[in-house]
N, C-alpha and C positions, 0 to 999 in steps of 0.2 A: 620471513616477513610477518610483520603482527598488523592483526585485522585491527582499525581503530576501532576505539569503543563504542561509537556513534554506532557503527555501521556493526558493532557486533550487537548493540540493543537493536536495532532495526531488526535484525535478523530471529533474533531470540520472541519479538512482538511476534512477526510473522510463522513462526513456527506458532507461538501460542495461539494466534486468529485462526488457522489452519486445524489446530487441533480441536479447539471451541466449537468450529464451522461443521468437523465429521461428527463429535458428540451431538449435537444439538441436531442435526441432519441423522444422526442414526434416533436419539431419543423421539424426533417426529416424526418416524415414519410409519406409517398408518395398519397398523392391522387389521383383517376384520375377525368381530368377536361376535358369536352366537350365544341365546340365552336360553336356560330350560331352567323350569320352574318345578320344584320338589310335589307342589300338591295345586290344588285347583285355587285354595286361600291365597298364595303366592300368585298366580296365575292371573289372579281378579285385581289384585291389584295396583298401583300408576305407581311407576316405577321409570326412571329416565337415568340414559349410561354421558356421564360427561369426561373430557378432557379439557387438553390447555386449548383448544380452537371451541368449542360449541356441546350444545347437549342436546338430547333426542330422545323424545319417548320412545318406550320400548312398545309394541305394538305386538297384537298377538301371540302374547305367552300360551303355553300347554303343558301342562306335565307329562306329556308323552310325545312329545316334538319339540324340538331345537326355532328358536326362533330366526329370520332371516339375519344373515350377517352383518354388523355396524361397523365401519371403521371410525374404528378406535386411535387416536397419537397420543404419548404422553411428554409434555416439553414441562415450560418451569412449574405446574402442579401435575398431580394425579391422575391416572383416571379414576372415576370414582362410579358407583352408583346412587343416584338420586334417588330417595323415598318422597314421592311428591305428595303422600297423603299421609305423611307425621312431620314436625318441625324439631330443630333442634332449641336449645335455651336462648336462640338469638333469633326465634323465630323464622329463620331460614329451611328449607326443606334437608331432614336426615339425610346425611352422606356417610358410605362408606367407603373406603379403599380399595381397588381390587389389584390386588398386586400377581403380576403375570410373569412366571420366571422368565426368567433370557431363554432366549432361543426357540418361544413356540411361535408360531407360525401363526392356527387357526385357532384360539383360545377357545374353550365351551366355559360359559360362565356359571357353574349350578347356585339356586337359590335356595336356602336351605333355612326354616325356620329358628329363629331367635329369638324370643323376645327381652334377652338381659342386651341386646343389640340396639342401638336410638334406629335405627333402622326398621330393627324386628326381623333384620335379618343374618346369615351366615355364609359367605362366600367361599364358595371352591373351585380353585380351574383346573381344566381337564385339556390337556393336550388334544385335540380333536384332528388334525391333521392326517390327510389318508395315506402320507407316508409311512408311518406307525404302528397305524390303525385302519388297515387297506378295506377295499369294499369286499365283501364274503367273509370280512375275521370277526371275530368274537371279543368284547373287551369287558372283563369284570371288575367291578370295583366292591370288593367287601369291607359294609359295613355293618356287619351282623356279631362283631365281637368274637369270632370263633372260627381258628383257623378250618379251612373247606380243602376237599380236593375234588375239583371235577374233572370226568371219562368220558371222551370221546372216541366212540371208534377205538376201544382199547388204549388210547393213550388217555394220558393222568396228567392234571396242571393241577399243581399247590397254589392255593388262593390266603396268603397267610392275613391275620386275624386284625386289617388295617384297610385305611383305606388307598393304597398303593394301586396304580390301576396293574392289573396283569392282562397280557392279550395273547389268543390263540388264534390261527391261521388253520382253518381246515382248506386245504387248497384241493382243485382239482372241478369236477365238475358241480354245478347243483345237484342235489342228491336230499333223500332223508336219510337221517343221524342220529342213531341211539345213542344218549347219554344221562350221563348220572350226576350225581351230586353227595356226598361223603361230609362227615364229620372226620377230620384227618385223621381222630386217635379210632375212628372206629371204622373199619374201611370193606369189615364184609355185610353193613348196614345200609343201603343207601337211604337216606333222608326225601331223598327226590329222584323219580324216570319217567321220560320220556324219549317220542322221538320229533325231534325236530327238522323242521325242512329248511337245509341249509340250502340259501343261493347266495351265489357270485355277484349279485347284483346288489345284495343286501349288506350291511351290516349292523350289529347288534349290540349296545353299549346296554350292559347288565348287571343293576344295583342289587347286592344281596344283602336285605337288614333283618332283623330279626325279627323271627312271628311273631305275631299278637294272636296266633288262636292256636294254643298246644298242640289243637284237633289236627291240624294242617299240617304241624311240623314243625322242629326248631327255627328255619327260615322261613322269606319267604324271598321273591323275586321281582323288582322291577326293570320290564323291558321297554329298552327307546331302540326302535329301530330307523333307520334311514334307506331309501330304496335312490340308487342316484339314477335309473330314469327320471323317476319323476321330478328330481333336477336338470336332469339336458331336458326335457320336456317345456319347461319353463324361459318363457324369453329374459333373454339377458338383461342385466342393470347394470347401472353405472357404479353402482356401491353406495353412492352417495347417502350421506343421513335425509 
């Protein structure tokens, strides 16, 4: 029996509305994205995160804490970051793209200075999700140009010469943790020791760039920590911008 052609374009429509209906329903569903700001300059100033529904200043930047989470949808434009205090050639407020691969979850948006940017800025996201990146692990991101290995507790994690994040899991209980820090080609040197007080409750997301004072050492270390007490501590919100 042959399907008439009417009712085989009906069908062929319906299948494309249906598939329109899941992309556009998958492209708008809402993330939320968190913001951390590289230095205090960044920090200070008016900066707003837009999509295809609305825009929202960002409120309370720090360079050493994650800002509260926005959700974010991206439908027929971008989302974007708004510079509200430089304009583009159309007089409109700098925007830039921030483009968030498939599949994260809780975006961390870093602000990283530019100035060849209309913005004056430089965007990088960071998978932040505690699936990945659990509460008590450790997540480094090297950008200090120079493959690293760091020792914990006897074991050794290669931090190669990018900015790739790598994460380590000290699992078990809170505890202090001697550890080290290596130049890969030189490994009975360390560059860096301490001991640090790893908790379960904590976790540590750990920028390694390169020193500016020889005195100190090849690198140096910027640490963001998160404690999620003091997020169940906090009354609930709706998400809303």
């Amino acid at each position: 029996m042959k399907v008439p052609l009417l009712a085989h374009s009906l069908s062929a429509r319906l299948r494309a509305v249906i598939v329109t209906t899941l992309v556009l329903g998958q492209s708008l569903h809402a993330i939320p994205l968190r913001v951390l700001a590289w230095n205090d300059e960044i920090a200070g100033r008016k900066l707003a995160l837009g999509d295809a529904k609305s825009s929202a200043t960002i409120d309370a930047m720090h360079p050493s804490k994650r800002t509260k989470p926005y959700q974010v949808a991206a439908g027929d434009k971008p989302v974007v970051i708004q510079a509200l205090d430089r304009t583009d050639k159309d007089g409109k407020p700098a925007a830039s793209q921030i483009l968030i691969p498939p599949g994260i979850r809780q975006p961390l948006l870093l602000l990283l200075p530019d100035e060849k940017s209309t913005t004056g800025l430089s965007l990088y996201v960071i998978d932040d999700d505690t699936t990945g990146f659990p509460w008590g692990g450790i997540r480094f991101i090297n950008a200090s140009g120079k493959k690293l290995a760091f020792v914990f507790e006897k074991k050794t994690v290669v931090l190669p010469a990018s900015w790739t994040p790598v994460s380590v899991n000290p699992e078990g209980v809170s505890r202090n943790m001697e550890t080290q820090l290596f130049l890969f080609d030189q490994p009975a040197a360390p560059i860096y020791s301490a001991i640090w007080e790893q908790q379960q409750d904590v976790r540590m997301l750990i920028f390694i760039v390169a020193g500016e004072d020889p005195r100190l050492g090849p690198v140096a270390m910027k640490m963001i920590s998160e404690d999620r007490r003091a997020t169940l501590a906090k009354p609930a919100t709706d998400g809303k911008k």
